[in-house]
C-alpha positions as CSV (number, residue, x, y, z in Angstrom):
1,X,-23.6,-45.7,38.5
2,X,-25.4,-44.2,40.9
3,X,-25.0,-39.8,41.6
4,X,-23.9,-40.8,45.0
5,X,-21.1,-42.4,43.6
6,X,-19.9,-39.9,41.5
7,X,-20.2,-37.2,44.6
8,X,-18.0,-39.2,46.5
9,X,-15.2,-38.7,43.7
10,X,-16.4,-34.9,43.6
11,X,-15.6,-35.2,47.8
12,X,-12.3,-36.6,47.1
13,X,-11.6,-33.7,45.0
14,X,-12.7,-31.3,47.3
15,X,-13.8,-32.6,50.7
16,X,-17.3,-30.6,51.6
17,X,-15.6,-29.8,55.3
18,X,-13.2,-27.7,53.5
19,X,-16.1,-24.9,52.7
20,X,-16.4,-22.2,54.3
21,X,-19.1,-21.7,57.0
22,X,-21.3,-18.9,55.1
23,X,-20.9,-21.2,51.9
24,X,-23.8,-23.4,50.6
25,X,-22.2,-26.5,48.7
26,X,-22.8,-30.5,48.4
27,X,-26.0,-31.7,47.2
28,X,-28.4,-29.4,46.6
29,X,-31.2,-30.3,44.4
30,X,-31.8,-34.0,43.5
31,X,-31.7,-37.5,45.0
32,X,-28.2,-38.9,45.5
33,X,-29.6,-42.8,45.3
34,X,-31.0,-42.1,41.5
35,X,-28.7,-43.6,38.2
36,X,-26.8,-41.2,36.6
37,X,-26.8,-40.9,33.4
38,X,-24.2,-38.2,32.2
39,X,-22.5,-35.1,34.6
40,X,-22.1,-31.6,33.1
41,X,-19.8,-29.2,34.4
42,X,-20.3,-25.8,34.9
43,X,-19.5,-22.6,36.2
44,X,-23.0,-21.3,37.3
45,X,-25.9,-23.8,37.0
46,X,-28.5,-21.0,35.2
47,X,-31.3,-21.7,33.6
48,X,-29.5,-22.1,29.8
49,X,-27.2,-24.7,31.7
50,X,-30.1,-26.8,32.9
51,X,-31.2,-26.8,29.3
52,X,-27.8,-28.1,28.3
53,X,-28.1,-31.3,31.0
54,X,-31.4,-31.9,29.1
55,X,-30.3,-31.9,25.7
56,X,-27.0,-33.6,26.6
57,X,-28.5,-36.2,28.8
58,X,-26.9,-35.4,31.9
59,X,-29.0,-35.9,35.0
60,X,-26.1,-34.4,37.4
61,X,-25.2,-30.5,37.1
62,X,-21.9,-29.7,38.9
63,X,-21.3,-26.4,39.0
64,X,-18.9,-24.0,40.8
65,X,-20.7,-21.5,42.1
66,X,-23.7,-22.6,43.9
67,X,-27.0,-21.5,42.4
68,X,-28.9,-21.6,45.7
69,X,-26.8,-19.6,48.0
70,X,-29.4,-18.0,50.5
71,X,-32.4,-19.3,51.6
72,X,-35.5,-19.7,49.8
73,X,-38.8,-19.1,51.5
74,X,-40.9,-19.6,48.1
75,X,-40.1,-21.0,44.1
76,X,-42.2,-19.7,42.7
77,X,-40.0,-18.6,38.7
78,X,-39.5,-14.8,40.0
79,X,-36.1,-14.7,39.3
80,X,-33.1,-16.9,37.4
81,X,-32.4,-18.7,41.2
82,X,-35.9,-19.7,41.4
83,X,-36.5,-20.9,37.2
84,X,-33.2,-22.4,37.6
85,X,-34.3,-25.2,40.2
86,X,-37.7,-25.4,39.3
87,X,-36.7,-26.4,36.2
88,X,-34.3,-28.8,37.5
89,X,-36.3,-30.5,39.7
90,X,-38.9,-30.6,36.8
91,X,-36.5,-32.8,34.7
92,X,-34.7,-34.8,37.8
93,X,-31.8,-33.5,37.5
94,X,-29.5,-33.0,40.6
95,X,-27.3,-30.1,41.5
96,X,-24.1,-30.4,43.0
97,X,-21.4,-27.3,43.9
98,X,-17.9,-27.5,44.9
99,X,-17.4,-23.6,45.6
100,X,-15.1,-22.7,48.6
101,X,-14.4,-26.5,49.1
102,X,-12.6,-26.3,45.6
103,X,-11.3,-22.1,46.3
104,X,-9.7,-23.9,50.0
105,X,-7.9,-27.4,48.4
106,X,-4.4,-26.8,47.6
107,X,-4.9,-28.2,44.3
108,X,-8.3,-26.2,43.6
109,X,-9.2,-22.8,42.0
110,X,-5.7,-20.6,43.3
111,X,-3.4,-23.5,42.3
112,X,-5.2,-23.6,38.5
113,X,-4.7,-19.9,39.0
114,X,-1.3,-20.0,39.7
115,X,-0.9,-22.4,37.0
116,X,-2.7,-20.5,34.2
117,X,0.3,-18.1,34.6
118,X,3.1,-20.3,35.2
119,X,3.7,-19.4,38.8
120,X,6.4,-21.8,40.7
121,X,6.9,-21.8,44.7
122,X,3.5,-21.3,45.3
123,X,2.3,-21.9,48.5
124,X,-1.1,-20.8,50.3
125,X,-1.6,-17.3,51.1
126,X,-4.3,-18.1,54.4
127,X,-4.2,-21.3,55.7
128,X,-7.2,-22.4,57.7
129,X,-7.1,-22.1,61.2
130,X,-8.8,-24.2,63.7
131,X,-9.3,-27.3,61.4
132,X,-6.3,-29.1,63.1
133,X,-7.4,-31.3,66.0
134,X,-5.0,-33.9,67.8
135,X,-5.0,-37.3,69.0
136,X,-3.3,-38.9,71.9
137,X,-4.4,-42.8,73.3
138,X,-2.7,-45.6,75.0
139,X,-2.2,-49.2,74.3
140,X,0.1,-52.2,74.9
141,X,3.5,-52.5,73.1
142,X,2.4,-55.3,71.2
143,X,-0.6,-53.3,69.8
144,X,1.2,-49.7,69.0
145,X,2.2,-51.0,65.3
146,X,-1.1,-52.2,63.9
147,X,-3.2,-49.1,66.2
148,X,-0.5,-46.5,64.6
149,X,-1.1,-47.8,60.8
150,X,-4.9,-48.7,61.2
151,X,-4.9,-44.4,62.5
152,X,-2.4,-43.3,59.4
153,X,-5.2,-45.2,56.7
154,X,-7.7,-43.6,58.1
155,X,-6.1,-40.1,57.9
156,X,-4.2,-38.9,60.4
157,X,-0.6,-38.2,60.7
158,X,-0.9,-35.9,58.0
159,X,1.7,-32.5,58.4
160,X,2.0,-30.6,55.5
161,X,4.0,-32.5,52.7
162,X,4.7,-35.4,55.6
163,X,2.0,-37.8,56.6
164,X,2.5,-41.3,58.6
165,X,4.0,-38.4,61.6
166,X,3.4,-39.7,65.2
167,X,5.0,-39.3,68.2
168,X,5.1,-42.2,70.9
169,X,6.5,-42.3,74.4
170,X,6.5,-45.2,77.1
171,X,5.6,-45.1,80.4
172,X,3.2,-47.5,82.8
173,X,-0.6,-47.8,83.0
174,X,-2.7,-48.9,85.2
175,X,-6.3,-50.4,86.1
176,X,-8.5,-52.2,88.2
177,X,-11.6,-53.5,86.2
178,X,-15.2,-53.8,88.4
179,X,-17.7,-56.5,88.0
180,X,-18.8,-55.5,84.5
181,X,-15.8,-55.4,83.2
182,X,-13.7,-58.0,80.0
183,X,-10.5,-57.3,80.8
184,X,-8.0,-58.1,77.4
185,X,-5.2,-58.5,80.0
186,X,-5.7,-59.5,83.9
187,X,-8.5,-60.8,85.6
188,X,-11.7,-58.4,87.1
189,X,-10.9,-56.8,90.5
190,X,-7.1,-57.2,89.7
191,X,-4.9,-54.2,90.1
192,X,-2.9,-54.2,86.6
193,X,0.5,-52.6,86.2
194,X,1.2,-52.2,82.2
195,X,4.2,-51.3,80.0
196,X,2.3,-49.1,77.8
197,X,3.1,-46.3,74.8
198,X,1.4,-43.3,74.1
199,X,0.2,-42.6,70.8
200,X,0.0,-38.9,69.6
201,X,-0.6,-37.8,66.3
202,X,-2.6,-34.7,64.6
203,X,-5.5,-35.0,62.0
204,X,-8.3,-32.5,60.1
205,X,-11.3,-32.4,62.2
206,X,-13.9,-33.3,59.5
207,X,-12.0,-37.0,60.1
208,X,-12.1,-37.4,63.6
209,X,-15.7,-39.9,63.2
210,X,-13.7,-41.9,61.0
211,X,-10.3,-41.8,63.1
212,X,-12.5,-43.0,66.3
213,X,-14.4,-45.6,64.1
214,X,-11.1,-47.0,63.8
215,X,-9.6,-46.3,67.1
216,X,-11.6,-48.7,68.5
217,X,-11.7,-51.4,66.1
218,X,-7.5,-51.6,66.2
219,X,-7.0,-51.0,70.2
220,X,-6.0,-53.9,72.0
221,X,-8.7,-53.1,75.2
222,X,-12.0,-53.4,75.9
223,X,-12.2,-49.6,77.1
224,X,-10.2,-47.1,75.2
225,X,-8.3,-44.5,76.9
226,X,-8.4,-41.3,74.6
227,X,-7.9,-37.6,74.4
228,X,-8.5,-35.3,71.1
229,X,-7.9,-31.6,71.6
230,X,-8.4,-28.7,69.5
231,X,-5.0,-27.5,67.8
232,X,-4.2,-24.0,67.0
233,X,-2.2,-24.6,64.1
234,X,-3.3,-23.1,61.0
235,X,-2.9,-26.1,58.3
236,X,-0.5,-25.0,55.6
237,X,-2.1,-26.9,53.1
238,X,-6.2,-25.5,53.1
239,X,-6.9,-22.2,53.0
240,X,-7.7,-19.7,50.4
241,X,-5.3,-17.2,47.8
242,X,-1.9,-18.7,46.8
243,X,1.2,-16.9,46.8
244,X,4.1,-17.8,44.5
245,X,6.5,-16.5,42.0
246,X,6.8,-16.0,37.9
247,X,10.1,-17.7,36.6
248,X,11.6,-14.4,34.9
249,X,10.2,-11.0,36.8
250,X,8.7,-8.9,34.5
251,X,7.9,-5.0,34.1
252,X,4.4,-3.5,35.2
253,X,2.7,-2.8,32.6
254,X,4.4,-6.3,30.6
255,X,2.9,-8.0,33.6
256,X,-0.9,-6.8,33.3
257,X,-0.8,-7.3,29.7
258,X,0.6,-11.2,30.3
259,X,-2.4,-11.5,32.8
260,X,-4.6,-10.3,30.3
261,X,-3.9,-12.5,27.9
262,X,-3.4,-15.7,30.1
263,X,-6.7,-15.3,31.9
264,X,-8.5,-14.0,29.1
265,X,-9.8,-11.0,30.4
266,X,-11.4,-8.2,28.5
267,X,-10.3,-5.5,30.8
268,X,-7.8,-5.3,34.2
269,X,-8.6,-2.4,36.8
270,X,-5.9,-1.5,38.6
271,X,-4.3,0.8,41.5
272,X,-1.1,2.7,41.1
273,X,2.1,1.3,39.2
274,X,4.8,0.9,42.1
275,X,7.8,1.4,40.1
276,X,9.7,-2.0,40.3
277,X,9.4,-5.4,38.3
278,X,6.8,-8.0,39.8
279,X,8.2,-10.6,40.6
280,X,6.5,-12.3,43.1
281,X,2.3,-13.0,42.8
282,X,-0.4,-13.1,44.8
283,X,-3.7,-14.4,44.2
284,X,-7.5,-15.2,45.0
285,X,-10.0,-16.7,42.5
286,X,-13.5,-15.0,42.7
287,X,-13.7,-12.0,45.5
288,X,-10.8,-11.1,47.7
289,X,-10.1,-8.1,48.5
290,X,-10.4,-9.1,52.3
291,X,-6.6,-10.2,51.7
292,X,-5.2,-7.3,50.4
293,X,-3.4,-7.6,53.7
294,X,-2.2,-10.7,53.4
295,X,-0.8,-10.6,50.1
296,X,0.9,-6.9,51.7
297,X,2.4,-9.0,54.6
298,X,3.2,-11.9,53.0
299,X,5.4,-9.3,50.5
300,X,3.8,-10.1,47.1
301,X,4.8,-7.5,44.2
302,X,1.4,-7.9,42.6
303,X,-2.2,-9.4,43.9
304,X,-4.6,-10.4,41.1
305,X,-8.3,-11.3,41.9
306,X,-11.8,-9.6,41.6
307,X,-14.5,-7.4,42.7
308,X,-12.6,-5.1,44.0
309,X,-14.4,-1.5,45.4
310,X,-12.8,1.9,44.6
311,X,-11.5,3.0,47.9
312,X,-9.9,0.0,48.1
313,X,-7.5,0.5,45.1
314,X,-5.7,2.9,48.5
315,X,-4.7,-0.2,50.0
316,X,-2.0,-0.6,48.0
317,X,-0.4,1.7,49.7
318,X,2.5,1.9,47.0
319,X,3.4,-1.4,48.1
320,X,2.0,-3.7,45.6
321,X,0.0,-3.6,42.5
322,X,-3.6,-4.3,43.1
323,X,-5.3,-6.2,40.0
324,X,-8.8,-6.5,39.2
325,X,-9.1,-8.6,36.3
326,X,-13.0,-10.3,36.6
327,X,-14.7,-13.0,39.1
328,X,-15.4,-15.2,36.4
329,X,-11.8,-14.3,34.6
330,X,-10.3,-15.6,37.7
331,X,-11.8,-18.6,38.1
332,X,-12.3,-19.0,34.5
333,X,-9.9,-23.1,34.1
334,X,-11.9,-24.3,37.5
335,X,-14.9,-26.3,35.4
336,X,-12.4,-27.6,32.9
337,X,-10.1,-28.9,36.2
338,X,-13.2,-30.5,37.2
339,X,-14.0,-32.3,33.9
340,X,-10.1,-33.5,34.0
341,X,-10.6,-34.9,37.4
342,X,-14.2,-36.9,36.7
343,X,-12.7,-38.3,33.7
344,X,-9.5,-39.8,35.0
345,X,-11.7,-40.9,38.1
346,X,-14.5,-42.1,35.9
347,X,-14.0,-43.8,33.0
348,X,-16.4,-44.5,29.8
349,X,-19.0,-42.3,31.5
350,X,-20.4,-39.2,29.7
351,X,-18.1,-36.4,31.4
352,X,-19.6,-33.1,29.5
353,X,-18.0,-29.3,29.9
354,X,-20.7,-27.3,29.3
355,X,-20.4,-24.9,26.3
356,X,-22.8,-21.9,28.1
357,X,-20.3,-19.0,29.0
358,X,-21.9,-17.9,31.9
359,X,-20.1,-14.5,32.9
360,X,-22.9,-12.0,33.6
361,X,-20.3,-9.1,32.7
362,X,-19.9,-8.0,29.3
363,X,-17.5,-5.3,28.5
364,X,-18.1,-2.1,25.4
C-alpha cells in the first residue's frame, strides 16, 4: 500500500478543504508515491515521536497538530521544529496532519469532546460560512434522471442530515447552433424550441471540480448551459465548537469535578460560579476563547476549552461558566479517534497509537 492511499482514507476522515485558511495540514514532509510500511498516530509529531516511527517501523507520522506551522526559511536543528523534520526526512518518513480539518468535521475533535462527557443534542456551535456554493443547469426531460443522480454521487444535494435535495422546474429552451456546432438534437443553423427542466441543487465548494467533471460527462448536449453561485448559508454541519447538553444537569462545582475526571486534567481554571446547575455545554478543543460569544449567544450554561487569558475570565459576564481545562486535555481522545478510523478503513496493516505523551504542560 502506498502513503497516498492511506491519505486518501485520512481525507475521507477529514477533507483537507475543511482547514482553516491560517492552518498548515496535508502532506507535509515525505513522498506520497513511496510504500508504507506502518502509520503512527500522534498528537504532536516531536522529535521522541519520530523516534517511535523508527523503532516501530512506521514510515507515515499522522499527527494532529502540525509540526511545521509557519514557514521555514532555514533547517538547520536550532530548535525541536527544525530536529523534528530533519530527522524525518533523514529516515524517510512522511508527515501528515489533520488539525482544523479534523477540529471543523462534525464527527472530529468537538464531537469526541462531547462524547468524552456524555453530551446528547449536540450540534455545532459556528458553522462555516461561505463554503456553500450552488448549482443550477439545463437539460432535456429524458436526461434530468441520470444528470440529477450522476450530480447526487458526486456530492451534491447534501443539506444538513438530507442529501439527494434538488429542486427542478420546466420551462422551454432554445438555440440555434453555427457552423461548428454537433448538435444532440436538431440540425446546425436550426432554430430549436425544447421542453427542458432546470436543475438546481447546493454542494461544498471544495467539490465543485468534481461536480463539473461529472456535469459534463452525464448532460445530454454538446454545450452545457450552467451557473454556480456563491451561497451565503453557513453549513450546519462544518464549523468549529459543539454545543449540546449532559443528560442529568448537574451542580457547579459537581460539574468541574466530572470534567476533571472525564478529560483527565490535572487542573481546571475557571471564571466566577453563576449560581445555577449546568445544564447545557459548550465546547472547543484546543484554543477558543474567540467564541466566548458564541457559546453566550447560543445560551450554553458552561463553555469548556483552553488557553484562555486572564481578562478574558470577564467575559463571562455572570452568564456562563468559563472553563479552562488544558489544550492538550481537550483534545486529548483525537489520536486514539484517528487510530479507530485507520483500522476499520485499513485492515491487517500496522495501525500504531503512539505511546509519547506529548503535552508540554506539566502541573506541581
Amino acid at each position: 500500500m502506498k502513503i497516498k492511499e492511506i491519505i486518501a482514507v485520512l481525507e475521507e476522515m477529514a477533507p483537507l478543504a475543511y482547514a482553516e485558511d491560517f492552518d498548515n495540514v496535508g502532506l507535509l514532509v515525505g513522498d506520497q508515491e513511496s510504500e508504507a510500511t506502518g502509520v503512527l498516530v500522534c498528537h504532536d509529531a516531536l522529535e521522541s515521536v519520530i523516534d517511535e516511527a523508527i523503532a516501530k517501523k512506521c514510515n507515515l507520522v499522522v499527527c494532529f497538530h502540525p509540526i511545521l506551522f509557519s514557514g521555514l526559511k532555514k533547517i538547520t536543528g536550532k530548535n525541536y521544529v527544525e530536529r523534528a523534520v530533519i530527522k524525518a526526512i533523514k529516515n524517510d518518513i512522511a508527515l501528515f496532519a489533520v488539525h482544523t480539518a479534523l477540529d471543523n468535521h462534525q464527527d472530529g475533535v468537538n464531537k469526541i469532546f462531547c462524547d468524552a462527557l456524555g453530551l446528547t443534542k449536540t450540534k455545532i456551535l459556528i458553522p462555516k460560512p461561505n463554503f456553500i456554493r450552488k448549482l443550477v443547469t439545463y437539460t432535456v426531460l429524458e436526461n434530468a434522471e441520470i444528470l440529477r443522480n450522476a450530480l447526487f454521487d458526486a456530492g451534491a444535494g447534501n443539506i444538513g442530515n438530507y442529501e439527494n435535495c434538488s429542486f427542478s422546474s420546466k420551462g422551454i429552451g432554445t438555440y440555434m447552433g453555427n457552423e461548428h456546432s454537433n448538435p444532440e438534437f436538431g440540425e446546425r443553423f436550426e432554430f430549436v424550441e425544447s421542453d427542458e427542466i432546470k436543475i438546481e441543487m447546493i454542494f461544498e465548494k471544495h467539490l465543485e471540480n468534481k461536480i463539473l467533471k461529472s456535469l459534463f460527462k452525464n448532460h445530454a448536449y454538446e454545450e452545457v448551459a450552467y451557473e454556480i453561485y456563491d451561497i451565503k448559508n453557513s453549513n450546519q454541519n462544518i464549523g468549529l465548537g459543539m454545543i449540546g447538553e449532559l443528560k442529568i444537569p448537574m451542580q457547579e462545582k459537581e460539574f468541574l469535578n466530572f470534567v476533571k475526571e472525564k478529560m483527565i486534567s490535572d487542573g481546571i481554571r475557571h471564571s466566577a460560579y453563576i449560581g445555577k446547575p449546568i445544564k447545557k455545554v459548550a465546547v472547543l478543543g484546543g484554543s477558543g476563547s474567540f467564541a466566548i460569544k458564541n457559546a453566550i449567544q447560543a445560551g450554553a450554561d458552561a463553555f469548556l476549552t483552553a488557553d484562555l487569558k486572564y481578562h478574558q475570565y470577564y467575559e463571562a459576564e455572570n452568564q456562563l461558566i468559563l472553563a479552562d481545562i488544558g489544550h492538550f486535555e481537550s483534545e486529548r481522545y483525537t489520536k486514539n479517534y484517528i487510530v479507530d478510523y485507520l483500522r476499520k478503513k485499513i485492515l491487517n496493516f500496522a495501525i500504531v497509537l503512539s505511546e509519547e505523551n506529548t503535552n508540554p504542560v506539566k502541573y506541581l
